[in-house]
N, C-alpha and C positions, 0 to 999 in steps of 0.2 A: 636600822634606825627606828626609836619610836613614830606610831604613825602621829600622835598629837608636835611632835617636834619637825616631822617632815609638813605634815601643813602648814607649821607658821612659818616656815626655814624659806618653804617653796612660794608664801603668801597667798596659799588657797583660802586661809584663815587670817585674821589677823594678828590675834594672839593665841598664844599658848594654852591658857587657862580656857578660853573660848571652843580652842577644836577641843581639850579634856572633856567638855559638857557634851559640844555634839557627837564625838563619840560614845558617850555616855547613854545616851540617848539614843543608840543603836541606828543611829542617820548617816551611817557607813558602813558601806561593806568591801574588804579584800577581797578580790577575785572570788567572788560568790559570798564570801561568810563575814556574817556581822561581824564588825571589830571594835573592840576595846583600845581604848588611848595606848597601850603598853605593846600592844599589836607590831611586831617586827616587820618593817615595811623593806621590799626588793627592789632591783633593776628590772623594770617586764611586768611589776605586778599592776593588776586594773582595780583601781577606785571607784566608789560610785557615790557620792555626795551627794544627798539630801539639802537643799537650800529654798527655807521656804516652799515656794510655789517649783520648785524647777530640780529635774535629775539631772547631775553632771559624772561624765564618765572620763575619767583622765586614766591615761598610760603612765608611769614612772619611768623615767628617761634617766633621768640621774641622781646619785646620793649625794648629797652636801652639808656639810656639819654648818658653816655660813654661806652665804652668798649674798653678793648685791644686789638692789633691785632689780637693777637693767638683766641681770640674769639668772634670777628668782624663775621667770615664765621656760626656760631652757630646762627643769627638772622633770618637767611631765607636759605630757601631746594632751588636749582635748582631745576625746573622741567624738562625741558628742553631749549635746544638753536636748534636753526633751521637758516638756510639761508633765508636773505631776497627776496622774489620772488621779481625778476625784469622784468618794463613792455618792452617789445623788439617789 
């Protein structure tokens, strides 16, 4: 699955066009390497999400072409979130 469609699928994002930019914007990486919207996303693979001020690191649990809310959050584990270290 594309990774801008597993974000909105999973509601890491909330739309489509939205994750296209941040990944555009290289404010994502697959399991170490920056990713592009088009980026074929796994079972196992690790996210690492730029939001603002905060790093989030999610696991991929499962693919879903839809899902409903209530189990939008069942596709991917937090690993964790951390503040973004800023240079001063």
């Amino acid at each position: 699955m594309r990774l801008d469609k597993f974000l909105k699928v999973s509601r890491l994002i909330k739309r489509r066009t939205l994750a296209k930019e941040v990944c555009d914007q290289g404010r994502i990486t697959v399991n170490g390497q920056v990713a592009k919207a088009g980026t074929n996303v796994s079972v196992g693979d690790e996210l690492v999400v730029r939001f603002g001020q905060k790093l989030v690191t999610v696991k991929v649990e499962a693919i879903k072409d839809t899902t409903r809310k209530e189990e939008a959050g069942m596709m991917y584990k937090v690993i964790k979130e951390e503040p973004v270290a800023t240079a001063e």
